[in-house]
C-alpha positions as CSV (number, residue, x, y, z in Angstrom):
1,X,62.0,-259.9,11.6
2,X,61.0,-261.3,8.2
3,X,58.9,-258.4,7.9
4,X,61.4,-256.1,8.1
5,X,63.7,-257.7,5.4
6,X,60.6,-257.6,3.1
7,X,60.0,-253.7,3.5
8,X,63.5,-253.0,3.0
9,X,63.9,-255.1,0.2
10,X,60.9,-253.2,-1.5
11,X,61.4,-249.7,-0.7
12,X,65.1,-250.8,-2.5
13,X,63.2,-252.0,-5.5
14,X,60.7,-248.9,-5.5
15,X,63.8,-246.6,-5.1
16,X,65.8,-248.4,-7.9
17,X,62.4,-248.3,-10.4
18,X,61.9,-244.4,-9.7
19,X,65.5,-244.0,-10.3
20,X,65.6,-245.8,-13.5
21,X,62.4,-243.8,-14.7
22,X,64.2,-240.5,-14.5
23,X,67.0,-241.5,-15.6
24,X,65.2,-242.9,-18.6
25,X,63.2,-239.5,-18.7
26,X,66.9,-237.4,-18.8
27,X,68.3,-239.9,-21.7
28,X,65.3,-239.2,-23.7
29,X,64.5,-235.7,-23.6
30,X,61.8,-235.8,-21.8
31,X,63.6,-232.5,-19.9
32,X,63.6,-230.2,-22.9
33,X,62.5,-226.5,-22.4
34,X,59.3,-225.8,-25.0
35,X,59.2,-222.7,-24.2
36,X,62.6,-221.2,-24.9
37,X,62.1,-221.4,-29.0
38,X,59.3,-219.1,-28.1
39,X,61.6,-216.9,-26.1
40,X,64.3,-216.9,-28.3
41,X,63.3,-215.6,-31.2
42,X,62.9,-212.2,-29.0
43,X,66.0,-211.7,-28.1
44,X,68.2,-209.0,-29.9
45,X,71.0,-209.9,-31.7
């Protein structure tokens, strides 16, 4: 039964560290789109 407890308790801590990663990844712009300067200066205004 012990084993079970310990599986839970690390797919928790995997889920909770992948988690934290993108939300570290959003808060630091790691999202941005390169390409749309590119795009942009296309566009007719």
């Amino acid at each position: 039964m012990w084993t079970t407890w310990l599986l839970i308790l690390i797919s928790i801590v995997l889920g909770a560290g992948a988690w934290l990663l993108f939300v570290w990844a959003v808060r630091s712009d790691q999202y941005d789109d390169v390409e749309g300067a590119k795009h942009r200066m296309l566009d007719d205004e």
